[in-house]
Backbone as ProteinMPNN parsed JSONL, in Angstrom:
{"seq_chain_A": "XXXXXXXXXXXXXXXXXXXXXXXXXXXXXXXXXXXXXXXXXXXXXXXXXXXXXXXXXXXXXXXXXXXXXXXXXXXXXXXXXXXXXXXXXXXXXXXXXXXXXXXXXXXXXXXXXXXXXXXXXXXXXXXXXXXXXXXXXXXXXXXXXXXXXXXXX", "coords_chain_A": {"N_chain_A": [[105.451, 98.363, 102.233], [107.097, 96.888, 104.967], [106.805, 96.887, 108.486], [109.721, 97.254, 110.378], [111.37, 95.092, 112.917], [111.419, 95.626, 115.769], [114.214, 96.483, 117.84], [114.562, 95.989, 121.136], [114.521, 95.446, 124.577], [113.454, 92.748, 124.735], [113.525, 91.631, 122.169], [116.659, 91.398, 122.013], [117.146, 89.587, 124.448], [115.653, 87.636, 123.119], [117.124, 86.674, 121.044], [119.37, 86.42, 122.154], [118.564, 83.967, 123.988], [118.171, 82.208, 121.115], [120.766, 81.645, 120.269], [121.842, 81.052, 122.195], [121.17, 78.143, 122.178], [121.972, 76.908, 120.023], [123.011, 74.127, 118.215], [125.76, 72.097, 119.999], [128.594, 72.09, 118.834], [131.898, 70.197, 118.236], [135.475, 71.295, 119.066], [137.086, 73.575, 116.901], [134.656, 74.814, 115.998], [132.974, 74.798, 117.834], [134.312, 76.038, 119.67], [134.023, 78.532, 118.079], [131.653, 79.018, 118.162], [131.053, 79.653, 120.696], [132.59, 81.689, 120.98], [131.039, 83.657, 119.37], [128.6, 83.909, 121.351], [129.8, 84.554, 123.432], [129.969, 87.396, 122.461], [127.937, 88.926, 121.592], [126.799, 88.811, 123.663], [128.124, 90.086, 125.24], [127.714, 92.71, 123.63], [125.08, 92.998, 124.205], [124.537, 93.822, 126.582], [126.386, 95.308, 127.43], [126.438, 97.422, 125.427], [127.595, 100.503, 124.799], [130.149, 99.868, 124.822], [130.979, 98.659, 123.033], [132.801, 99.49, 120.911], [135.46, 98.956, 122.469], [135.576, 96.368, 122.478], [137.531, 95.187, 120.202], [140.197, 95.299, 121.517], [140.697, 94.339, 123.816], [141.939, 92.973, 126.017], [142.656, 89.596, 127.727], [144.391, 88.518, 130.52], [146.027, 85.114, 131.837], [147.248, 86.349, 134.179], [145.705, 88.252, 135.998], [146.421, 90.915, 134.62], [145.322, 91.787, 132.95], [142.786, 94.041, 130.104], [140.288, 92.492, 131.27], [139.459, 91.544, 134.027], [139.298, 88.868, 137.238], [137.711, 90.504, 139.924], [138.382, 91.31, 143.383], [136.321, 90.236, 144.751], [135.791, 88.013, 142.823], [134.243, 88.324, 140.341], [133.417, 88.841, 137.354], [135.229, 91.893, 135.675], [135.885, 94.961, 133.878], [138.197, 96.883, 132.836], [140.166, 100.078, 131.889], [143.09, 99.576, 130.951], [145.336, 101.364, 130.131], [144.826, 103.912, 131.121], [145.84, 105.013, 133.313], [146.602, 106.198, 136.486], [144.081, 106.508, 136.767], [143.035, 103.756, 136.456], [141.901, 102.549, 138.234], [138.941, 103.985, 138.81], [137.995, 103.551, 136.012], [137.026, 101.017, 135.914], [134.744, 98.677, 135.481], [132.229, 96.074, 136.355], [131.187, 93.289, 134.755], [127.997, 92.154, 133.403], [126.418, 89.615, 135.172], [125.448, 87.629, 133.165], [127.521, 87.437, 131.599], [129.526, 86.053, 133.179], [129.852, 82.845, 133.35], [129.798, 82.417, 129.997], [132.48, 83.8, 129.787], [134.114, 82.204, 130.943], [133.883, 79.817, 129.776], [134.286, 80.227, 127.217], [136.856, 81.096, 127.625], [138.453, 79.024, 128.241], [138.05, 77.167, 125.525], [139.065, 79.157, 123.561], [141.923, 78.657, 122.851], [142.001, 77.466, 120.75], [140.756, 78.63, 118.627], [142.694, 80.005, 118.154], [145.735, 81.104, 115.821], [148.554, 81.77, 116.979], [150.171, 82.631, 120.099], [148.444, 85.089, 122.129], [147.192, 87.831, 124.062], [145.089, 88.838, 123.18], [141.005, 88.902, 123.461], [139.022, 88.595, 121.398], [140.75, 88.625, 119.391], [140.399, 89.785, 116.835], [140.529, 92.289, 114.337], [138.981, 95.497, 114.847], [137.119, 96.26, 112.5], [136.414, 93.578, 111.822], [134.859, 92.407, 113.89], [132.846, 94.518, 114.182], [131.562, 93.73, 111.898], [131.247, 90.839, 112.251], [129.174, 91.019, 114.311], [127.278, 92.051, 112.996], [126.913, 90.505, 111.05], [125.972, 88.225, 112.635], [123.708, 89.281, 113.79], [121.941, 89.787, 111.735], [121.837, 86.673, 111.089], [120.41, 85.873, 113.404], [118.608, 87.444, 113.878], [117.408, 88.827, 111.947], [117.68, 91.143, 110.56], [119.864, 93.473, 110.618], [121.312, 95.519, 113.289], [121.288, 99.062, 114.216], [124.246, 100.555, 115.649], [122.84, 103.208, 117.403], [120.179, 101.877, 117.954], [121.439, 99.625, 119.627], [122.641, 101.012, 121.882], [120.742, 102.287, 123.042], [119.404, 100.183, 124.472], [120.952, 99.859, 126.699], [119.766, 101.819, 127.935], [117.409, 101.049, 128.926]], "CA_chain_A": [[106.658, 98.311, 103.021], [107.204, 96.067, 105.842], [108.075, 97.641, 109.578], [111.148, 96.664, 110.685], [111.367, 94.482, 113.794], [111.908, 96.748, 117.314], [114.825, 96.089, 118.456], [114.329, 95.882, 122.475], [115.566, 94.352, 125.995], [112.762, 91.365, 125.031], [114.099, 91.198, 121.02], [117.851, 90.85, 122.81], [117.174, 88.801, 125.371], [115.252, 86.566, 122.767], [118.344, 86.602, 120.571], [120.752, 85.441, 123.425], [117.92, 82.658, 124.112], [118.672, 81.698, 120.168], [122.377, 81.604, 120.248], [122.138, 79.695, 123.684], [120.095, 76.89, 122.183], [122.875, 76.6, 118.813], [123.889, 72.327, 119.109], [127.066, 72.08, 120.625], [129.401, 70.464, 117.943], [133.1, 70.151, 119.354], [136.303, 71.738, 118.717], [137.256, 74.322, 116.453], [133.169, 74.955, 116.069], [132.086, 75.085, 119.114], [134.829, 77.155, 120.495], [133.636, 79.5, 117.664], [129.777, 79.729, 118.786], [130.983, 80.038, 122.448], [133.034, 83.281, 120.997], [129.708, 84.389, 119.417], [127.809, 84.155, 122.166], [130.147, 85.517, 124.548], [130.375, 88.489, 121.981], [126.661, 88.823, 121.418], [126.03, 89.013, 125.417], [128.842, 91.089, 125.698], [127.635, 93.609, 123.556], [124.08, 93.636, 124.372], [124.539, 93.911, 127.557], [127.455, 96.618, 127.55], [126.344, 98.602, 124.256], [128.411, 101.657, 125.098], [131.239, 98.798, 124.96], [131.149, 97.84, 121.08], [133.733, 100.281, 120.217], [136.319, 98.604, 122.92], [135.841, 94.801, 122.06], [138.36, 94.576, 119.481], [140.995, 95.083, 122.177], [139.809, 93.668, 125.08], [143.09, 91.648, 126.648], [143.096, 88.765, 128.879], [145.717, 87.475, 131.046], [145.733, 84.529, 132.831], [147.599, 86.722, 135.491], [144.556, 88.909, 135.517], [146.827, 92.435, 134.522], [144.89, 92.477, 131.452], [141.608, 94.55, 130.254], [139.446, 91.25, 131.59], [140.128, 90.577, 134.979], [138.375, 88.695, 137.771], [138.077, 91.095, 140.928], [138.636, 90.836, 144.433], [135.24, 89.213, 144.744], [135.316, 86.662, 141.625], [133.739, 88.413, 139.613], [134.538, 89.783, 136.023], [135.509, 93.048, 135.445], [136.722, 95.041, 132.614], [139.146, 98.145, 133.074], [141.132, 100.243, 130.787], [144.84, 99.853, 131.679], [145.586, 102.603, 129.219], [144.062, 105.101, 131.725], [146.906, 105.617, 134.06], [145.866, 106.647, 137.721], [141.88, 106.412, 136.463], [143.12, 102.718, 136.579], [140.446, 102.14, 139.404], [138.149, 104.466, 138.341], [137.493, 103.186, 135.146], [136.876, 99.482, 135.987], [133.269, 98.282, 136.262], [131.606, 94.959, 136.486], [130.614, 93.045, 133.856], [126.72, 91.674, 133.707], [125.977, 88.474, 135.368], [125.412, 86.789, 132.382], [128.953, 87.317, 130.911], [130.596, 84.979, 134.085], [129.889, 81.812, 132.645], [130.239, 82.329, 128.791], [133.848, 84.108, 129.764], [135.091, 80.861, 131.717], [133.549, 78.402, 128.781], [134.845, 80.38, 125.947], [138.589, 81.62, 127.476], [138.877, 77.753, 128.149], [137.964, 77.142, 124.421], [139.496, 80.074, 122.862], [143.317, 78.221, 122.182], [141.45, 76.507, 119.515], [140.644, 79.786, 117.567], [143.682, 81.458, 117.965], [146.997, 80.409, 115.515], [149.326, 82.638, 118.021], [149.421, 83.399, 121.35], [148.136, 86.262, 122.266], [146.116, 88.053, 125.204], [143.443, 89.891, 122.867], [140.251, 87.906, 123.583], [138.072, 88.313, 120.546], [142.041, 88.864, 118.476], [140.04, 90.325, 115.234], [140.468, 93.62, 114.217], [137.56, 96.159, 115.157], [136.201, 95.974, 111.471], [136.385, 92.102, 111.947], [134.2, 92.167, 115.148], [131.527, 94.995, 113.763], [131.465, 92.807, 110.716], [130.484, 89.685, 112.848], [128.116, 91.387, 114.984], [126.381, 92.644, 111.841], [126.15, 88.687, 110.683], [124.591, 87.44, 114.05], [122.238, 89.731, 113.707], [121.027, 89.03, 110.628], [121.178, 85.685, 110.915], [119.457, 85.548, 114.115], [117.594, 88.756, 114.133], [116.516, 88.891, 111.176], [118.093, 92.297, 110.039], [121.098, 94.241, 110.631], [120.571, 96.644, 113.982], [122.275, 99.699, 114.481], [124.712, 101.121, 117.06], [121.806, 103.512, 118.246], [119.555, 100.589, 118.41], [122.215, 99.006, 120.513], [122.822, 102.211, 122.888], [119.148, 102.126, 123.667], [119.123, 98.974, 125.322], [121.546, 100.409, 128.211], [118.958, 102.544, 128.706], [115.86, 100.204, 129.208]], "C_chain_A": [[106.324, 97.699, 104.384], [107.781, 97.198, 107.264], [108.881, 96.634, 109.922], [110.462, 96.117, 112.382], [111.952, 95.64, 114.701], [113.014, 95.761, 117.793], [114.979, 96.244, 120.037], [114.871, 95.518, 123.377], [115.205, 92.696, 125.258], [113.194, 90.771, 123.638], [115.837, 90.651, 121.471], [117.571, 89.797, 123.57], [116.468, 87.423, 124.242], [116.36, 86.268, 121.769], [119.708, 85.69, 121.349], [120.333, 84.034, 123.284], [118.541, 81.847, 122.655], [120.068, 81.178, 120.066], [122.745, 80.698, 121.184], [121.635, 78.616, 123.209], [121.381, 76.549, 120.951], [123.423, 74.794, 119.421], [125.367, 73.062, 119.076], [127.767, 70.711, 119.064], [131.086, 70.137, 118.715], [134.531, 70.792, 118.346], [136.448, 72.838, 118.23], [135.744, 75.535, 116.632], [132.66, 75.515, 117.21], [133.228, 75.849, 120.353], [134.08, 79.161, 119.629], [132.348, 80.093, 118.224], [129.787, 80.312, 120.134], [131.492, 81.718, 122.266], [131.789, 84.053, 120.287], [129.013, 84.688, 120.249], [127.961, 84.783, 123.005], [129.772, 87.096, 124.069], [129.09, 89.008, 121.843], [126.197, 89.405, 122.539], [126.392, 90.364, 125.803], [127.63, 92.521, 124.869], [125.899, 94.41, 123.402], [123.514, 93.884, 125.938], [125.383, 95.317, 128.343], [127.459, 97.111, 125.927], [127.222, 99.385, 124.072], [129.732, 100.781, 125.28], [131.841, 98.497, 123.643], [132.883, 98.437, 120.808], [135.422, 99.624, 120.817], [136.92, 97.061, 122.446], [137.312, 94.39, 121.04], [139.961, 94.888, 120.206], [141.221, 95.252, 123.494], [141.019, 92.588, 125.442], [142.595, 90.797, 128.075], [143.781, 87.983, 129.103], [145.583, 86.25, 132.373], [146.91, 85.082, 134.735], [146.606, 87.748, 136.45], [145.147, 90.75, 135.322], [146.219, 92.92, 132.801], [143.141, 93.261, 131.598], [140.264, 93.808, 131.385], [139.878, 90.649, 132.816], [138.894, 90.045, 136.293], [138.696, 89.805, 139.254], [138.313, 90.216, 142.566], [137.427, 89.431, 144.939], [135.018, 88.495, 144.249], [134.977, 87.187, 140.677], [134.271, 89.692, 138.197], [134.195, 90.927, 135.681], [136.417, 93.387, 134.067], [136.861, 96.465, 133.347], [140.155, 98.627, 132.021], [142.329, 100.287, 131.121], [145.368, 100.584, 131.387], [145.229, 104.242, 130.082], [145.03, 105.869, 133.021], [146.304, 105.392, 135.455], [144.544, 106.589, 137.498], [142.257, 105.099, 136.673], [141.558, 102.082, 137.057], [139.032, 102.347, 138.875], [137.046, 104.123, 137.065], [136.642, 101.558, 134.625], [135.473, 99.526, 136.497], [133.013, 96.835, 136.213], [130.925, 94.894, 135.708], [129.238, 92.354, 134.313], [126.919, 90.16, 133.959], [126.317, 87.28, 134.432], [126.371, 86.258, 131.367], [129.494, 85.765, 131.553], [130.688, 83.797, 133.706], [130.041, 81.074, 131.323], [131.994, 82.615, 128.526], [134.813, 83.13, 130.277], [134.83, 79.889, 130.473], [134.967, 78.827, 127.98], [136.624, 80.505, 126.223], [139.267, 79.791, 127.663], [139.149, 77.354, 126.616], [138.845, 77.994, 123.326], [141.257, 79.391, 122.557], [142.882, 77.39, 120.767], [141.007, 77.205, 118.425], [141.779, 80.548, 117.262], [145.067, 80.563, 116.925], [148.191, 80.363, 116.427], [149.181, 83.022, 119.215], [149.681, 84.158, 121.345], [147.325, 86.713, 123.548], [145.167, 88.51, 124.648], [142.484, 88.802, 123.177], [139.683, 87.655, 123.03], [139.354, 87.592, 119.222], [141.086, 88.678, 117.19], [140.202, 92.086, 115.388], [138.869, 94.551, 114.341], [136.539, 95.706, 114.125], [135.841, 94.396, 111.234], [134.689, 91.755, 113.307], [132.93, 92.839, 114.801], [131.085, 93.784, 112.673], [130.426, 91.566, 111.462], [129.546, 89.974, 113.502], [127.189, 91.761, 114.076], [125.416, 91.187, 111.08], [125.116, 88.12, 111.773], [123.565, 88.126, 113.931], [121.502, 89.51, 112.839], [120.842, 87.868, 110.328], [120.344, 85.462, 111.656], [118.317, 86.254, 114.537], [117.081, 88.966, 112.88], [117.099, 90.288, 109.876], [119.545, 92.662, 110.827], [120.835, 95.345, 112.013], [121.995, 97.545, 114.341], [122.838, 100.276, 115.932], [123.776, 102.083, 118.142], [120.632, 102.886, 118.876], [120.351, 99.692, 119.827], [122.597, 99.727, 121.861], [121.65, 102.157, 123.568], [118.747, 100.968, 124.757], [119.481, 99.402, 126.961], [120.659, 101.472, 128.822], [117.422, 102.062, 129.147], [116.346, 99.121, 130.375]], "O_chain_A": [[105.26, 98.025, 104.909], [108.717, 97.996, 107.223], [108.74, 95.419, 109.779], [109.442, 96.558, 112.911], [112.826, 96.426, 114.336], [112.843, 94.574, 118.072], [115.984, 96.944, 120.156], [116.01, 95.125, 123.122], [116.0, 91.762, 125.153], [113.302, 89.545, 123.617], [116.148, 89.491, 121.203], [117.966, 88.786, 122.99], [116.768, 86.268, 124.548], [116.436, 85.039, 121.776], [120.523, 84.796, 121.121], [121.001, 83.116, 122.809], [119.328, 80.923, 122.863], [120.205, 80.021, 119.67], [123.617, 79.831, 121.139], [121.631, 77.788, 124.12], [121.79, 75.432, 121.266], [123.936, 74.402, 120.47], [125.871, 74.023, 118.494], [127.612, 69.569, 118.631], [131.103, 69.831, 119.907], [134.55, 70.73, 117.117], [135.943, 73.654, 119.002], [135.736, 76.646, 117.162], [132.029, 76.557, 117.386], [132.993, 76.105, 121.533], [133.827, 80.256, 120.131], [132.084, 81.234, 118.604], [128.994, 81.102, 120.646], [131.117, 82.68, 122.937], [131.579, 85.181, 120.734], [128.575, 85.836, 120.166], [127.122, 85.491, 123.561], [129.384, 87.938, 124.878], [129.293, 90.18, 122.159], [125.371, 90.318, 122.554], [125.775, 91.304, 126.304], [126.855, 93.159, 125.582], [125.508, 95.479, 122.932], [122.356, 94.076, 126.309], [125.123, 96.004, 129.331], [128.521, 97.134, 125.305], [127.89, 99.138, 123.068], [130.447, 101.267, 126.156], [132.991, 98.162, 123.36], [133.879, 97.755, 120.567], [136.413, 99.671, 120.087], [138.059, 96.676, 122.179], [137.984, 93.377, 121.232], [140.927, 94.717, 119.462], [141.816, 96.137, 124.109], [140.91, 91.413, 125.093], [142.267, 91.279, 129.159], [144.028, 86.964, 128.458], [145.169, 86.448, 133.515], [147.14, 84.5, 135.795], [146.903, 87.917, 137.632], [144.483, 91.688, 135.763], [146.474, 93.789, 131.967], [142.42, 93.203, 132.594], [139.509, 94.469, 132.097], [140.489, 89.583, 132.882], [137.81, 90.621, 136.385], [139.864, 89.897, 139.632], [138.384, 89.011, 142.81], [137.595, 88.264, 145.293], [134.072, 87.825, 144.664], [135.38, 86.564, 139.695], [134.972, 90.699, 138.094], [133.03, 91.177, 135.373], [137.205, 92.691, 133.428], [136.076, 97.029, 134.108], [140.863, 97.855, 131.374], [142.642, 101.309, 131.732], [146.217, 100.921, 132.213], [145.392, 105.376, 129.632], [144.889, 106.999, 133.488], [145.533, 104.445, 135.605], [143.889, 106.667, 138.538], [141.5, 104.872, 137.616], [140.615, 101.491, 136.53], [138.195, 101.494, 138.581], [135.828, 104.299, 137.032], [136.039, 101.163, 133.628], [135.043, 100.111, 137.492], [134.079, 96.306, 135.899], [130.078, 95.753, 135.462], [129.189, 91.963, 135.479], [127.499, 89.471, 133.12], [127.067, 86.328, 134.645], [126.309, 85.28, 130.622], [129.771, 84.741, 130.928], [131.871, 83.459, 133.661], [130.27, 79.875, 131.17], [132.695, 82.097, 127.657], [136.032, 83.173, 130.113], [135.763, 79.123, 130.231], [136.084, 78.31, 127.957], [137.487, 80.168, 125.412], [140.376, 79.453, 127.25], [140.328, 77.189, 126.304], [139.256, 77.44, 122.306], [141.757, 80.105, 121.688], [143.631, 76.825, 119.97], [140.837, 76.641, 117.344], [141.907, 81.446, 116.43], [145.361, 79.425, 117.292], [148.793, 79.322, 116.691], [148.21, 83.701, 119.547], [150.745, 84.557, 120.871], [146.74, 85.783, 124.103], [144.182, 88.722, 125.354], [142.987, 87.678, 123.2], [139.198, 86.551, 123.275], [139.184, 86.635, 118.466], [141.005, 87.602, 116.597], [140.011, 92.826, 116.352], [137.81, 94.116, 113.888], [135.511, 95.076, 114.373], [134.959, 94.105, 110.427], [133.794, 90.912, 113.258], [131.894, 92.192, 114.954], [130.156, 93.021, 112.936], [129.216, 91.423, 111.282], [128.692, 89.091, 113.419], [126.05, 91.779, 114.543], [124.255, 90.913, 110.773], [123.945, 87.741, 111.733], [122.456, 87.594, 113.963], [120.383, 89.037, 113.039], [119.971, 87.576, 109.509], [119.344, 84.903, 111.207], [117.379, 85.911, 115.256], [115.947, 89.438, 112.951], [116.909, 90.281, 108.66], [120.087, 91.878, 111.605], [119.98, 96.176, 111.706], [123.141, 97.176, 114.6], [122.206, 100.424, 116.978], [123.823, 101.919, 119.361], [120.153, 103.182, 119.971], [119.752, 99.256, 120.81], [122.843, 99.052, 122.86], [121.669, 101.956, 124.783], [117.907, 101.016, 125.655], [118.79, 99.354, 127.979], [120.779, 101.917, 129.963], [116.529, 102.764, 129.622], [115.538, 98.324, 130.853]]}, "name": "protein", "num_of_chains": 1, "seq": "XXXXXXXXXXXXXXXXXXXXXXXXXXXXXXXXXXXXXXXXXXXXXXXXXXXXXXXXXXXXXXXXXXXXXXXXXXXXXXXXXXXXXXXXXXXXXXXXXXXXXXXXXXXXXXXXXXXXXXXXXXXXXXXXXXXXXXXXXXXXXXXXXXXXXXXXX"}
């Protein structure tokens, strides 16, 4: 029996590197890889996040989940939270800011309908795909506790 690959900060982070290097083809395609990658970053970066992704709104007025703050920079908040409004809003990692401007540019090219969701798949749609990237680019399948772990390294 074979050990399994550790999943890590330095196995993630070499994963991203993979996904970042994918050729650029154009259109339909390459709005798709940009929504992989965003989704990929996103959720190895915000673990404790997975469970929200599949309805994750953004508005270009910014009153949705996805907005940019006072400072520029992107934030996610649950609007669902009432008065926690504030409270609940944090700042997304660094490395989001520039995949979330590519891809929301790109993203009319995935969608049939408009809509504000930003991934617009259903949860089991989104685990599903996160389950593929990994195995194509990881090699295996890693699980949600695997993925929790990271936020803590």
């Amino acid at each position: 029996m074979t050990a399994q690959k550790p999943f890590d900060r330095a196995a993630a982070n070499e994963l991203l590197r993979i996904l970042a290097e994918f050729p650029h083809k154009s259109g339909y395609w390459e709005a798709a890889w940009m929504r992989d990658l965003l989704l990929m970053t996103w959720v190895i970066h915000h673990p404790m996040r997975l469970a929200e992704l599949f309805r994750i709104a953004w508005r270009s007025d910014n009153t949705g989940h996805l907005f940019k703050d006072d400072e520029g920079a992107w934030s996610y908040r649950n609007i669902n939270a009432g008065s926690a409004m504030l409270h609940s809003a944090y700042k997304l990692a660094r490395p989001l800011a520039g995949l979330i401007e590519a891809y929301i540019a790109m993203r009319p090219q995935l969608l049939k309908k408009d809509t504000d969701a930003l991934f617009y798949m259903p949860s089991t749609h989104l685990n599903h795909r996160v389950n593929t990237l990994m195995k194509i680019h990881f090699g295996r399948a890693v699980s949600f506790s695997e993925l929790r772990t990271l936020g803590t390294l």
